[in-house]
C-alpha positions as CSV (number, residue, x, y, z in Angstrom):
1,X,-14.2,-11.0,53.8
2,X,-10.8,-10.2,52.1
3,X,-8.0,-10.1,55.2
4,X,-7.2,-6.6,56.1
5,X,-10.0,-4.8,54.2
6,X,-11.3,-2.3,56.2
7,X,-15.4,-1.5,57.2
8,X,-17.2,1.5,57.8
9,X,-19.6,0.9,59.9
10,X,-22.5,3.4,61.7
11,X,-23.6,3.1,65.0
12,X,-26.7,5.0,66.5
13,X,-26.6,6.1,70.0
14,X,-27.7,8.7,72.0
15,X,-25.4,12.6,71.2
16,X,-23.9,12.6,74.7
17,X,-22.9,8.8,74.4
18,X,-21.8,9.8,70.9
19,X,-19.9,12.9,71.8
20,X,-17.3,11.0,74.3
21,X,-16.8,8.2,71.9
22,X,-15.4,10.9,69.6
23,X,-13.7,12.5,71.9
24,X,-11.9,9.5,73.1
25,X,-13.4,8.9,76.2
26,X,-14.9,5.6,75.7
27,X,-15.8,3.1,73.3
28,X,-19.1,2.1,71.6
29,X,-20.6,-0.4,74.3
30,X,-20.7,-4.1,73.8
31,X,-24.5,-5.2,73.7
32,X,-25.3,-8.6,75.8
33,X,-28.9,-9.0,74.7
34,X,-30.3,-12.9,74.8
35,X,-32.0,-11.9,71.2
36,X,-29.2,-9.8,69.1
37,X,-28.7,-10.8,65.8
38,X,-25.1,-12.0,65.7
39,X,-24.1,-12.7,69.1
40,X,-22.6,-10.8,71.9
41,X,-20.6,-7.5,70.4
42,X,-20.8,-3.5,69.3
43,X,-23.4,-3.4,66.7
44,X,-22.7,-1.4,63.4
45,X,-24.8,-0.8,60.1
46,X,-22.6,-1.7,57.5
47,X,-22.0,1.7,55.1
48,X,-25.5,2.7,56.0
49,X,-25.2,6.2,58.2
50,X,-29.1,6.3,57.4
51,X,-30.0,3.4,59.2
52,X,-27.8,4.0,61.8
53,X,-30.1,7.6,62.6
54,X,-33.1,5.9,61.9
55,X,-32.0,3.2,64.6
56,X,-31.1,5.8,67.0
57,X,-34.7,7.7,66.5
58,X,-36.7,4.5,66.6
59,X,-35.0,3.6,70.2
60,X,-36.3,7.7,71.2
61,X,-39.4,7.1,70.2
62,X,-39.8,3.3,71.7
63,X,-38.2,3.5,75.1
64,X,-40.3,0.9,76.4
65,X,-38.7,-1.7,74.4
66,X,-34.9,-0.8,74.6
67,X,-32.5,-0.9,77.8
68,X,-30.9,2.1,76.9
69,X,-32.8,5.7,76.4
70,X,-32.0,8.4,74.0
71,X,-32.7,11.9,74.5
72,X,-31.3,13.0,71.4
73,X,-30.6,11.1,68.2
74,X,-27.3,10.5,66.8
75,X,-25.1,8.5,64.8
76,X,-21.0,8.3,64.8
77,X,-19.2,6.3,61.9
78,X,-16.0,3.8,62.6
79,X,-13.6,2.2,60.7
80,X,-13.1,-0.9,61.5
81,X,-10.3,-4.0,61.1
82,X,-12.9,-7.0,60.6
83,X,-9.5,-8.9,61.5
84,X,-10.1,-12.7,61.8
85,X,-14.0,-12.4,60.7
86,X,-16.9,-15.2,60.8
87,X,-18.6,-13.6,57.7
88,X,-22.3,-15.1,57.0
89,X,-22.2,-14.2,53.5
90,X,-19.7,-17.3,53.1
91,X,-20.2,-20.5,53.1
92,X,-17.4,-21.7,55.0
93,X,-18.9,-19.6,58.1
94,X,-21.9,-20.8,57.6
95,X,-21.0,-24.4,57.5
96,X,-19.3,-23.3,60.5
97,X,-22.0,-22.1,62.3
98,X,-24.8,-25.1,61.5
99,X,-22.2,-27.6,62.9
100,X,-22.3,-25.3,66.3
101,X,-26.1,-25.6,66.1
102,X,-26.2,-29.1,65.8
103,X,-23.5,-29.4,68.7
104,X,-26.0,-27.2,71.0
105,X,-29.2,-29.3,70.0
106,X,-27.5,-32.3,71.3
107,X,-25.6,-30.3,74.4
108,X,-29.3,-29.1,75.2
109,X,-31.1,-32.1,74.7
110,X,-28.9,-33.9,77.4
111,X,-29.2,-31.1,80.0
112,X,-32.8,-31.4,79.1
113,X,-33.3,-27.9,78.4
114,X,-35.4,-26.6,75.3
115,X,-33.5,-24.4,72.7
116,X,-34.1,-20.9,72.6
117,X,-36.8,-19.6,70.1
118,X,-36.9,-16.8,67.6
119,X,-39.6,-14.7,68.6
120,X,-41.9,-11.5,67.5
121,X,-41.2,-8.1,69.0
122,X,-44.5,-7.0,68.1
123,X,-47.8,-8.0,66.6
124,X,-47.2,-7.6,62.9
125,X,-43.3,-8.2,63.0
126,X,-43.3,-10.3,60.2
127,X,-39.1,-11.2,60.8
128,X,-39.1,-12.2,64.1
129,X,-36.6,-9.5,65.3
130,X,-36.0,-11.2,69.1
131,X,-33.2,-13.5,67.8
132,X,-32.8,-15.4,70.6
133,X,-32.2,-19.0,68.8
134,X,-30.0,-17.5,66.7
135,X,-27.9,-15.6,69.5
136,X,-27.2,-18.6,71.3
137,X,-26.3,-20.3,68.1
138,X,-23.3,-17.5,67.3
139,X,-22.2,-17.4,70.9
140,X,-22.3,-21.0,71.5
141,X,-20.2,-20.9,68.5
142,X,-17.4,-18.7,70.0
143,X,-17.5,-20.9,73.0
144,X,-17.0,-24.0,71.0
145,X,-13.6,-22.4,69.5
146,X,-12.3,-21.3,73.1
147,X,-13.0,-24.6,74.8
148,X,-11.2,-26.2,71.5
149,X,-8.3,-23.8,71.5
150,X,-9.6,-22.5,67.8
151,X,-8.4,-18.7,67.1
152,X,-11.3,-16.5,68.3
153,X,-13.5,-14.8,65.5
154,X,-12.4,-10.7,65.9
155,X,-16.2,-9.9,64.4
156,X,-19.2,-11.4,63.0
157,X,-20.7,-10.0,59.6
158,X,-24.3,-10.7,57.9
159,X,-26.7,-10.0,55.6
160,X,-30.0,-9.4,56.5
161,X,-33.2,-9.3,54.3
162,X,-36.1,-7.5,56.2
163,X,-39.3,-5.5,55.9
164,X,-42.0,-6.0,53.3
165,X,-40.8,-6.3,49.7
166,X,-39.3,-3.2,47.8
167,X,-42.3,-3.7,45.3
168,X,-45.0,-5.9,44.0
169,X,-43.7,-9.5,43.6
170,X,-40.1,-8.4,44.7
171,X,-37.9,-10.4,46.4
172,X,-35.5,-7.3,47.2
173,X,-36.7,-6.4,51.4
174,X,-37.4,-2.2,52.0
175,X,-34.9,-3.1,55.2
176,X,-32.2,-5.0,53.5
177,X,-28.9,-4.1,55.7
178,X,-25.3,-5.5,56.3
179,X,-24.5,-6.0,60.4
180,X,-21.3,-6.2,62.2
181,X,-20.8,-7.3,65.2
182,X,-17.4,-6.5,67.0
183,X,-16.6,-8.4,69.7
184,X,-13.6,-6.5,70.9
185,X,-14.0,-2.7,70.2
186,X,-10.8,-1.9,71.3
187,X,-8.8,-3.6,69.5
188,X,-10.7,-4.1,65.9
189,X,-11.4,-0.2,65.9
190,X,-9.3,2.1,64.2
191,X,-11.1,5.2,65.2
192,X,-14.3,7.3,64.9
193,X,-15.4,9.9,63.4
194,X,-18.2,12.6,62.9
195,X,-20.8,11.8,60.5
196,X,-21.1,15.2,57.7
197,X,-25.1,16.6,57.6
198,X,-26.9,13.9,55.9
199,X,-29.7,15.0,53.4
200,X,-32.9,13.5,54.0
């Protein structure tokens, strides 16, 4: 990602949570799951204010399987600084992150402690959506670079192809979607704003 380009990113919360984010009162919440996609971080849909609803209404209507309950779906949009970015769509992050996986697999091995696996969340979830392996992976990442004295990466962006394909013999996913992953909202978010009516 080109230095200083800006994102807009969508995140999908509950309308209270929502409302005082925009009014300044606090900041979109950094998610510590074992199984997030990229890492520890605020989690934003990449241009996508669509998927940011639909994430919001799918954690209504699945409580059960989230930590966080929403009464009432909702979705605020941010601008934000990527600033010093490991971007997955590169290959220089990429390179970057496989030589922090092979650094854990021998770390692990020697405590003597299995790796963590991706897993299902459900019976027919064909893209294993508990990304527990591939958590530890990012974070152990950041970790190397602090114990190293490496700048810190601000954010953590990826492409992600998911769902069935878009047609017969397609290799384009229904799901397809951009993620990032702030690790700092304070200080890589310009500001919020409200999202206009969205047709359906």
């Amino acid at each position: 990602m080109h230095p200083g380009a800006f994102v807009l990113g969508y995140h999908g919360c509950d309308q209270k949570v929502g409302e005082n984010i925009l009014a300044g009162k606090s900041h979109v919440e950094i998610s510590r799951n074992r199984h997030d996609w990229l890492g520890e971080g605020a989690y934003f849909w990449e241009n996508d204010p669509h998927r940011a609803l639909e994430w919001a209404a799918l954690v209504k209507k699945h409580p059960q399987h989230f930590r966080h309950r929403i009464r009432t779906s909702f979705a605020i949009g941010a601008v934000i600084d990527p600033g010093h970015c490991l971007d997955l769509t590169e290959t220089g992050a990429l390179n970057l992150l496989k030589e922090a996986y092979d650094d854990m697999v021998k770390t692990f091995q020697k405590m003597e402690v299995a790796l963590p696996e991706n897993e299902k969340g459900f019976d027919d979830d064909l893209d294993l959506v508990k990304r527990n392996l591939d958590c530890a992976a990012i974070n152990y990442l950041h970790q190397l670079r602090a114990e190293r004295g490496l700048p810190e990466f601000d954010s953590v962006r990826a492409a992600f192809w998911e769902g069935k394909p878009l047609f017969p013999g397609a290799r384009i996913m229904e799901r397809t979607h951009v993620q990032v992953c702030v690790r700092k909202p304070h200080a890589s978010i310009r500001g919020y704003f409200r999202l206009p009516s969205l047709p359906e």
